[in-house]
GUMI-245617 format. One record per residue (C-alpha): residue number from 1; residue in one letter; chain; x, y, z. Coordinates in steps of 0.5 Angstrom, whole numbers. Example, Ala and Ser with C-alpha at 12.3 -4.5 7.8 and 13.67 -1.06 7.14 Angstrom:
BEGIN
   pos   code   unit      xx      yy      zz
     1      a      A      25      -9      16
     2      s      A      27      -2      14
//
This chain:
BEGIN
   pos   code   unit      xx      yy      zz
     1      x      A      92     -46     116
     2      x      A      89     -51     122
     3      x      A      83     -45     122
     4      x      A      83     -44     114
     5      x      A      80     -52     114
     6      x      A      76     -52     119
     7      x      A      72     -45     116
     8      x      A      72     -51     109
     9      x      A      69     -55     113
    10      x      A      64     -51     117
    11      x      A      62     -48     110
    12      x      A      62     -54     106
    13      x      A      56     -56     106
    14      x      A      53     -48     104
    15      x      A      58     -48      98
    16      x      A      55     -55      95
    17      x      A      48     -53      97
    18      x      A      49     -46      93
    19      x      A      53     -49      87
    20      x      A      46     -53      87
    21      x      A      41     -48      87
    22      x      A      45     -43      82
    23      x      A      44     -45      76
    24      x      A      37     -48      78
    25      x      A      36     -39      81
    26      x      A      38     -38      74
    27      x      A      34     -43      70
    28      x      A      28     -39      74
    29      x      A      30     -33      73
    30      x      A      30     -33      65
    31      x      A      23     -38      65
    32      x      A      21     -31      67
    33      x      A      24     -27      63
    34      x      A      24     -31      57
    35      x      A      26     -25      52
    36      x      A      33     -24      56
    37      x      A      38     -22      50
    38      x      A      42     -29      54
    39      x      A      37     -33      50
    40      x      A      38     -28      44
    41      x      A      44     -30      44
    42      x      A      44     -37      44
    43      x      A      40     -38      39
    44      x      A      45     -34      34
    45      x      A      49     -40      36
    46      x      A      48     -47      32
    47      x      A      50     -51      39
    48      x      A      45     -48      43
    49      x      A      40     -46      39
    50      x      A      36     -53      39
    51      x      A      36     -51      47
    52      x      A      34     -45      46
    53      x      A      28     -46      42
    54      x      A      25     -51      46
    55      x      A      26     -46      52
    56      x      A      21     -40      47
    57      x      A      17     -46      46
    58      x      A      16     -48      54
    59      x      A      17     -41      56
    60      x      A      15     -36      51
    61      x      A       9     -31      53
    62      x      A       4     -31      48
    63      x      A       3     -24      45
    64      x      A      -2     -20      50
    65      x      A      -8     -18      48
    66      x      A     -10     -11      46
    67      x      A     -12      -5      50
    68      x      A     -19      -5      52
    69      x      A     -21       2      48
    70      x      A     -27       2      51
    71      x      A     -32      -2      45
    72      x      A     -34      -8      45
    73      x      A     -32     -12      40
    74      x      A     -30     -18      36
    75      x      A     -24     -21      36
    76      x      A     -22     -18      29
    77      x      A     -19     -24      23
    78      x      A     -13     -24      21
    79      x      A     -12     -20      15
    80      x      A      -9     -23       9
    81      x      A      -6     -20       3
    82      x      A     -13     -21      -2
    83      x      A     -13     -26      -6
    84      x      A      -9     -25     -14
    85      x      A     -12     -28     -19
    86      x      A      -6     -29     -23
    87      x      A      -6     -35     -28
    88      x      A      -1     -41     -25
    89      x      A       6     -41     -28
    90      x      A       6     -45     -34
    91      x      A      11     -51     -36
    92      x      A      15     -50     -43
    93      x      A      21     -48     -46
    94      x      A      24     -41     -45
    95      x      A      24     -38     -53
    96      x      A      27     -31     -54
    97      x      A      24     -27     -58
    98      x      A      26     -21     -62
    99      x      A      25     -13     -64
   100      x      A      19     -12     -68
   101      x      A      16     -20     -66
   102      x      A       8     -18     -67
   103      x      A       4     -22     -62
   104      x      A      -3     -24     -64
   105      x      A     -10     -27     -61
   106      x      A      -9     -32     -66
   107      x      A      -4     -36     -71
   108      x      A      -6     -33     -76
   109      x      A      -3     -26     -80
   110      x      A     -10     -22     -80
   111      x      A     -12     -24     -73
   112      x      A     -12     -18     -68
   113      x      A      -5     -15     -65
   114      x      A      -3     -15     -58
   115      x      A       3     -12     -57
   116      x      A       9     -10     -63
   117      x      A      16     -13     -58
   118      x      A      21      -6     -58
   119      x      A      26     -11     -54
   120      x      A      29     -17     -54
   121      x      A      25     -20     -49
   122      x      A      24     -28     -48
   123      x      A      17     -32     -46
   124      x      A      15     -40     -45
   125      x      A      14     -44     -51
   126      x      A       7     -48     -50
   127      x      A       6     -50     -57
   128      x      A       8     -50     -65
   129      x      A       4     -50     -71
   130      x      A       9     -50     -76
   131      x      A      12     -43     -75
   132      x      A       7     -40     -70
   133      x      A       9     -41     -63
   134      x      A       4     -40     -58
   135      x      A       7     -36     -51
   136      x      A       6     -34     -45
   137      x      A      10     -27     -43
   138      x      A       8     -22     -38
   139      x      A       2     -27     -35
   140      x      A      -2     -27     -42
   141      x      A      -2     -32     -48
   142      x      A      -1     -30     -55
   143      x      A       2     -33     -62
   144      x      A       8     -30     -66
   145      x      A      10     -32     -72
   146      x      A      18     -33     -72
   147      x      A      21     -37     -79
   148      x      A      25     -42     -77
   149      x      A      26     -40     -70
   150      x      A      30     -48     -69
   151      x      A      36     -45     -72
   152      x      A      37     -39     -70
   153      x      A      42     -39     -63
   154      x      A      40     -34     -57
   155      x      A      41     -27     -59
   156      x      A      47     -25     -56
   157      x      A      50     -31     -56
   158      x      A      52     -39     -53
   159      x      A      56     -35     -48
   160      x      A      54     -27     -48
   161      x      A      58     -23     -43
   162      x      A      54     -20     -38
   163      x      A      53     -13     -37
   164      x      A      55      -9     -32
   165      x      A      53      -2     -29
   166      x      A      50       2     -34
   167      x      A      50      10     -35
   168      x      A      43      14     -32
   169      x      A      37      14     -37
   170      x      A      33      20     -39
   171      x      A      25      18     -39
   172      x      A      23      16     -46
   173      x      A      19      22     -50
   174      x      A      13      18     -51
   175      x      A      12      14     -44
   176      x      A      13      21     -41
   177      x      A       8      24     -46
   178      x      A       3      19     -43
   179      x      A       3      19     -36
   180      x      A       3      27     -37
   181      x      A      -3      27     -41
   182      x      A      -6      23     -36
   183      x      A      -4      28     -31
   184      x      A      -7      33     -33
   185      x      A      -7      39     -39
   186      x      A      -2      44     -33
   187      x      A       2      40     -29
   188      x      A       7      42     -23
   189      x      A      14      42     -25
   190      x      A      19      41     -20
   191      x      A      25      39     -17
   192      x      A      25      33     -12
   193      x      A      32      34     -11
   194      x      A      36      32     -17
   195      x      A      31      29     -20
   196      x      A      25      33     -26
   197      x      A      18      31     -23
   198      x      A      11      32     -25
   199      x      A       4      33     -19
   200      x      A      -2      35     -19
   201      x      A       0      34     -11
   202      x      A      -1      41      -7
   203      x      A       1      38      -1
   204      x      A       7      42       1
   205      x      A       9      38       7
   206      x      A       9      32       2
   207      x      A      13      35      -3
   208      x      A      18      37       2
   209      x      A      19      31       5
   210      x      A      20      27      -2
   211      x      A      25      32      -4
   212      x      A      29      31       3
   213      x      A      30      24       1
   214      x      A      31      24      -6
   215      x      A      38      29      -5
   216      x      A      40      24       1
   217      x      A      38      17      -2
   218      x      A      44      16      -7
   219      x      A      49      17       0
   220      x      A      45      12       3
   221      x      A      45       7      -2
   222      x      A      52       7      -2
   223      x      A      54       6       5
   224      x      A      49       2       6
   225      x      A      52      -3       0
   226      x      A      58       1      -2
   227      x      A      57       1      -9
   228      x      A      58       7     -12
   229      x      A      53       9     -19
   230      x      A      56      11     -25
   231      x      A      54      18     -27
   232      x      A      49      22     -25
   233      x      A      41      20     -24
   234      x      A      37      23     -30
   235      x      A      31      19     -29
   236      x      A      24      24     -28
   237      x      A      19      22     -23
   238      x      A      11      23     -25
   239      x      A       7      24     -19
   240      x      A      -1      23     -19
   241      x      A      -5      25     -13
   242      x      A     -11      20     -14
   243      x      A     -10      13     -15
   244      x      A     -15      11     -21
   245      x      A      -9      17     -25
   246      x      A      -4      12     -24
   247      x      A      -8       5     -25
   248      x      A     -10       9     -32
   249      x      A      -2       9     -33
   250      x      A      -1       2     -30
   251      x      A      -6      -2     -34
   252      x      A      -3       1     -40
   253      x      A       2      -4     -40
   254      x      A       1     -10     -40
   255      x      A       6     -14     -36
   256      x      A       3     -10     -30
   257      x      A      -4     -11     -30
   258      x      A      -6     -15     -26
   259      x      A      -1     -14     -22
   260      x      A      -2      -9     -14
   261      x      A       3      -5     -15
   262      x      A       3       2     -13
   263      x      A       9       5     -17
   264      x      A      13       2     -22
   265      x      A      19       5     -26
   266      x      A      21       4     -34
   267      x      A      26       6     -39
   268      x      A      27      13     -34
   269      x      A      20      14     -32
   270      x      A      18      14     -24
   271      x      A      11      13     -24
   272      x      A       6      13     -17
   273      x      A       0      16     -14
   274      x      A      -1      19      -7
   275      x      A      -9      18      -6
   276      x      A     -12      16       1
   277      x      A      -4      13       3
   278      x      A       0      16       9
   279      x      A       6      20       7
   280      x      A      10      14      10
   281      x      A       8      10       6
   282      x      A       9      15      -1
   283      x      A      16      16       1
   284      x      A      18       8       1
   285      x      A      15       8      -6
   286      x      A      19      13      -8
   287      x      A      25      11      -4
   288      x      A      24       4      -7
   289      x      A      23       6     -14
   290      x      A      30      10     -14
   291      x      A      33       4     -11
   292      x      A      31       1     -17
   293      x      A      35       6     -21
   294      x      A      41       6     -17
   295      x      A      42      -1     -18
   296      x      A      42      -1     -25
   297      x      A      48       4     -25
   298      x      A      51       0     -19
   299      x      A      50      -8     -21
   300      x      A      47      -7     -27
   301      x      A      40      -8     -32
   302      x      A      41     -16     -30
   303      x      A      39     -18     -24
   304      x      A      35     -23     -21
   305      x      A      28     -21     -18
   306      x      A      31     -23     -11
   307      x      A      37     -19     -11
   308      x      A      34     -12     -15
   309      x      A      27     -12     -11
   310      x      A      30     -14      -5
   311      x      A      35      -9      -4
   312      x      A      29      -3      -6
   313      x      A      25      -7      -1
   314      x      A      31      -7       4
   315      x      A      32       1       4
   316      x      A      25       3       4
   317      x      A      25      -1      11
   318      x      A      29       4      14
   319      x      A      28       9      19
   320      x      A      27      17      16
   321      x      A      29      22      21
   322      x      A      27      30      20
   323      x      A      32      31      15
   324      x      A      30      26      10
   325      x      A      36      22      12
   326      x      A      35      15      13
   327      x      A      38      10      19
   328      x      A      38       3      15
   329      x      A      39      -1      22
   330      x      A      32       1      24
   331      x      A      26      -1      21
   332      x      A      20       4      19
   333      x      A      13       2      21
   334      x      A       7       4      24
   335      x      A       3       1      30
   336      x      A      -4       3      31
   337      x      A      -8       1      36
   338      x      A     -17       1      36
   339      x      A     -23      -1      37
   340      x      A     -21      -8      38
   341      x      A     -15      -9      33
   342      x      A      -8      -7      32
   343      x      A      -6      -6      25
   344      x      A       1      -6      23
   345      x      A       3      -2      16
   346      x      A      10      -2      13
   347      x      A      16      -7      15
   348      x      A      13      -8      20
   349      x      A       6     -11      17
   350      x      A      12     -15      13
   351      x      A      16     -18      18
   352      x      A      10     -20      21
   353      x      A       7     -23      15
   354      x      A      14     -27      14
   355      x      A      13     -30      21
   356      x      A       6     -32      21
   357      x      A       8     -37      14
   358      x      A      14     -38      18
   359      x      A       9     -41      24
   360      x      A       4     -44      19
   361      x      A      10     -47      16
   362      x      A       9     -44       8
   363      x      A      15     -39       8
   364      x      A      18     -40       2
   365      x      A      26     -42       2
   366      x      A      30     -37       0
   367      x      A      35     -42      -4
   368      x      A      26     -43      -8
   369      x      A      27     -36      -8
   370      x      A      33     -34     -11
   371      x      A      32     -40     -16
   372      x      A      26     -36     -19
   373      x      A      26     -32     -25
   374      x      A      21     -25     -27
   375      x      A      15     -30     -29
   376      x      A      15     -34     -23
   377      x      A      17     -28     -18
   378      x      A      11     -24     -19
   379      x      A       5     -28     -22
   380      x      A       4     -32     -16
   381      x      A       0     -33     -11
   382      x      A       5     -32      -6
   383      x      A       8     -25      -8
   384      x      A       7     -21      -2
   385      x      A      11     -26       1
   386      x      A      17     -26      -5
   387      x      A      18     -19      -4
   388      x      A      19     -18       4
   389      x      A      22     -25       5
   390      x      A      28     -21      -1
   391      x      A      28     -15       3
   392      x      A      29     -19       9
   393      x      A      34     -23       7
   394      x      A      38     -17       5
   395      x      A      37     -14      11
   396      x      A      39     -21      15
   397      x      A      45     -21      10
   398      x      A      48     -15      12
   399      x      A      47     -15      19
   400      x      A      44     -21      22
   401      x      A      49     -24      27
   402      x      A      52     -18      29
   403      x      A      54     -17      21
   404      x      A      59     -22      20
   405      x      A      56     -23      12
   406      x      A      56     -16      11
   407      x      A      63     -16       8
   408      x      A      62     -22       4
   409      x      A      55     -20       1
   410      x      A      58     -13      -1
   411      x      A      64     -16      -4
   412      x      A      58     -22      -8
   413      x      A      55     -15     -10
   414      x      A      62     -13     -13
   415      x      A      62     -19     -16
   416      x      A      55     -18     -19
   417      x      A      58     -12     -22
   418      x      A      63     -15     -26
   419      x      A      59     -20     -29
   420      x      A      60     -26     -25
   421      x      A      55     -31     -24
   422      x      A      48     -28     -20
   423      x      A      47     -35     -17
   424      x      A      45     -38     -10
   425      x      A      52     -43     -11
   426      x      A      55     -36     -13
   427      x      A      53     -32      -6
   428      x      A      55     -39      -2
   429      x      A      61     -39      -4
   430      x      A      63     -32      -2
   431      x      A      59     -33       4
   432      x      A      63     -39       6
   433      x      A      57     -42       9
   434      x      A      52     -47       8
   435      x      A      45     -43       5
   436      x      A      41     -50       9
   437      x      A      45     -48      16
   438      x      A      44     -40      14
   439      x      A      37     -40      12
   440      x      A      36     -43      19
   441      x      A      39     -39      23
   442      x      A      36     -33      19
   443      x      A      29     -36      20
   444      x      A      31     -36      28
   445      x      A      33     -28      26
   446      x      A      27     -27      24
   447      x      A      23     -29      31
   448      x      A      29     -24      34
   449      x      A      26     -19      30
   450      x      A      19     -19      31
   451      x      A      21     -20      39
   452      x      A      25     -14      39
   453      x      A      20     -10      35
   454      x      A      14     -14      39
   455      x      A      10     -15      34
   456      x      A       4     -19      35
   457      x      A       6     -25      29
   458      x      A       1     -31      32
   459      x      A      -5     -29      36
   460      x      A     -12     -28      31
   461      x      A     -15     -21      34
   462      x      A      -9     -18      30
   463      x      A     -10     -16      23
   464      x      A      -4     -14      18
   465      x      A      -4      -9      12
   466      x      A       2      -9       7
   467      x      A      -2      -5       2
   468      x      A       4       0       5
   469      x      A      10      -4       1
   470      x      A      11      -1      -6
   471      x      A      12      -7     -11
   472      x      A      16      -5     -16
   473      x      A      13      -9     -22
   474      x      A      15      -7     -29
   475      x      A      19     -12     -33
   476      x      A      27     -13     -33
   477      x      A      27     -11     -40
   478      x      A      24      -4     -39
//
C-alpha cells in the first residue's frame, strides 16, 4: 500500500500536467480538422451550437480554389439566376371568381377578351367601378363584370370542407390536342412506364431512362412520405425534343408566361422539352411533374405551394441508379470543373444557392415561406429561392437531426389528407417544436450539408446553374 502511494506521489505531478494538455491537444487537434463530425455534431445540439458556430467562424477553411486546368483566366462572377421581370405582387382583397367570368382589357362590355374562366378560381381586388372589378390574376390585370358581387358569399361556403385525395385525371381532350399539334403532324406514341407518352425525342437511351423511373417512381413516393395514392395514374405525358416546341405550349397559358419553367402539368397533362439539357436534368422534370401528381391523389388538389413544390422538388433531388430507382438520402447533382470555374447543376446549384443568401443574410424564413399563397410564390423576384428553400425544407423535415421529425411530418401529411388545417401553426403542433428554434437548427442543417457534399458556397470565382431545377408553374386550379 506504502509502495501504492509513493508511485501517486511520484507520478502526480505528470498526471496534472496531462489533464492540463488533454484538452488543450484536443482543442488543436480539432482547429485542424475543423469539419470532425464532433463539430458536426454539436451544431445539431441547441446548447453547443452558439460554441460551434464560433469555432467554424475562427477555424473554417475557406473553400480552395479551383484546379489550375491549364488556362489563364479571370476569376469568373458569381452566376445568379436571371433577373424575372415579374410585376410586384399587389395589395387588395382576395375576390372569388366563378365559371363563365369573362376578363377584359377595359370595364366595358365590348372591350377586347383575355381569357373566359372555366373554374372557380380567385384574384386581387384593386378596384371598383359600379359592378366592374379591376383584378390581378396570374400575374396580369383585367376587368370583369360580376353583378352585385358584395352579397354573394365564397362559393363553397363560410366553412367548405377541404378536399381530400382525389382519383387519377385522364388528360383533357383539347389540351392534349394542342400540345400534339404543336409536336408535330406523326408523333411517337409510347409508354413511359405506366404512363401514355408523346416525343418526337429518338434519343433511345433517354427514353429508357424516363421509363425506368416512372415504373419506380410511385413506390418511391410512397416509402419516402408513406402516403399511398388513390387509383391508378392516368396522366399522359407530351415530351418535345426542342425548347422553342414547348415555350409554344407554355405561353399559351397565361398563368405561365413569363414564368422559367421547364415543365409544367394540367388537367392530366405532363408537358416538357429535352433541348441542349442533360438527361439528368430531363428526368428531375419528369420526376417533379409526377410527384405533382402523385400529391394530388395522396393529400389532395389543395396544397399550399410550400408543401406540393417542395415535396416534388424534395424526390427530384434524389440519387438514380442504373435501374432507374432512387436513394432519396442522397442528392442528385452534378460538378463541373474548367477553364477557371466550377459550375454546380441540380441540387447541388440549390443547395449552394440557398447557403449564398444564407451567408448574405437575404434567406427567406420558412414561417414567410409557408405564409405565401400561389401569386406571391411564384411572382416574385425570389422564386429560385422559394422553390429550393421548399424542397430543402422537406428534406430537413424528414431527415435532419438524424430524423427525429420524420414521423411527425408523415403524420402532418396524413393530417393533410384528412382536410385538417395546412398551416405552419398546424405543422408546429405535430412537430411538437418551436418553428423559431427549428428554423435555426435547419439553417445550421443547411451549412452541414454543403460541407458534406464540399460544395463551393461563398468563394466569387465559383459560378452556380440552377437552370437544371424543373419549376412546376401551372396554376392550383388546373
Amino acid at each position: 500500500m506504502r509502495r501504492m502511494l509513493r508511485a501517486l506521489r511520484i507520478a502526480s505531478p505528470y498526471l496534472l500536467l496531462l489533464l492540463v494538455l488533454a484538452p488543450l491537444a484536443g482543442f488543436t487537434w480539432l482547429t485542424h480538422h475543423p469539419t470532425a463530425k464532433l463539430v458536426d455534431e454539436a451544431m445539431l445540439r441547441p446548447w453547443s451550437r452558439p460554441l460551434a458556430e464560433a469555432f467554424l467562424r475562427r477555424y473554417r477553411p475557406t473553400p480552395a480554389s479551383p484546379p489550375d486546368d491549364g488556362v489563364t483566366s479571370q476569376p469568373a462572377p458569381v452566376h445568379r439566376p436571371p433577373e424575372l421581370d415579374l410585376p410586384p405582387l399587389p395589395t387588395g382583397d382576395p375576390m372569388w371568381l366563378m365559371p363563365g367570368a369573362v376578363l377584359r382589357r377595359q370595364p366595358r362590355p365590348d372591350a377586347a377578351e383575355i381569357e373566359t374562366l372555366d373554374t372557380v378560381s380567385n384574384a386581387i381586388q384593386l378596384e371598383q367601378r359600379d359592378d366592374w372589378y379591376r383584378v390581378f390574376r396570374h400575374g396580369h390585370e383585367a376587368w370583369v363584370y360580376i353583378e352585385d358581387y358584395a352579397s354573394q358569399g365564397p362559393p363553397y361556403g363560410e366553412e367548405p370542407e377541404a378536399p381530400g385525395p382525389l382519383l387519377g385525371r385522364a388528360p383533357d381532350e383539347q389540351e392534349l390536342a394542342a400540345a400534339l399539334q404543336i409536336l408535330g403532324a406523326v408523333p411517337r406514341r409510347l409508354q413511359l412506364g405506366p404512363y401514355d407518352a408523346y416525343t418526337d425525342c429518338t434519343d433511345a437511351a433517354l427514353l429508357r431512362r424516363l421509363s425506368q423511373l416512372a415504373s419506380h417512381l410511385e413506390a418511391a413516393y410512397v416509402a419516402r412520405y408513406d402516403r399511398q395514392p388513390v387509383g391508378a395514374p392516368k396522366a399522359a405525358i407530351v415530351l418535345y425534343g426542342n425548347r422553342q416546341d414547348y415555350q409554344r405550349l407554355r405561353d399559351a397559358r397565361q398563368e405561365l408566361a413569363g414564368l422559367p419553367a421547364s415543365g409544367h402539368h394540367s388537367q392530366g397533362l405532363i408537358a416538357f422539352y429535352v433541348g441542349r439539357r442533360s438527361n439528368s436534368e430531363v428526368a428531375a422534370t419528369l420526376i417533379h411533374e409526377l410527384v405533382h401528381t402523385f400529391n394530388r391523389r395522396a393529400l389532395g388538389p389543395a396544397l399550399p405551394p410550400w408543401l406540393d413544390e417542395g415535396l416534388a422538388d424534395d424526390l427530384a433531388a434524389s440519387w438514380i441508379d442504373s435501374e432507374g430507382r432512387l436513394d432519396p438520402s442522397r442528392l442528385h447533382g452534378e460538378i463541373r470543373r474548367g477553364a477557371g470555374r466550377i459550375t454546380l447543376y441540380g441540387a447541388f446549384a440549390s443547395l449552394s444557392d440557398l447557403e449564398r443568401a444564407r451567408l448574405e443574410g437575404r434567406l427567406p424564413s420558412v414561417t414567410r415561406l409557408m405564409g405565401l399563397d400561389w401569386n406571391g410564390f411564384v411572382h416574385s423576384s425570389e422564386i429560385g429561392l422559394h422553390y429550393d428553400l421548399s424542397a430543402f425544407w422537406v428534406r430537413y423535415l424528414l431527415e435532419g437531426q438524424g430524423g427525429r421529425q420524420r414521423a411527425s411530418f408523415q403524420a402532418f401529411l396524413d393530417h393533410v389528407a384528412q382536410g385538417g388545417e395546412v398551416s405552419g401553426a398546424a405543422l408546429a403542433a405535430h412537430l411538437q417544436v418551436d418553428l423559431a428554434w427549428l428554423e435555426g437548427a435547419f439553417r445550421g442543417w443547411l451549412e452541414l450539408l454543403v460541407r458534406q457534399y464540399q460544395l463551393p458556397a461563398s468563394a466569387p470565382s465559383f459560378r452556380t446553374n440552377n437552370d437544371s431545377s424543373s419549376r412546376h408553374t401551372d396554376s392550383p386550379s388546373a
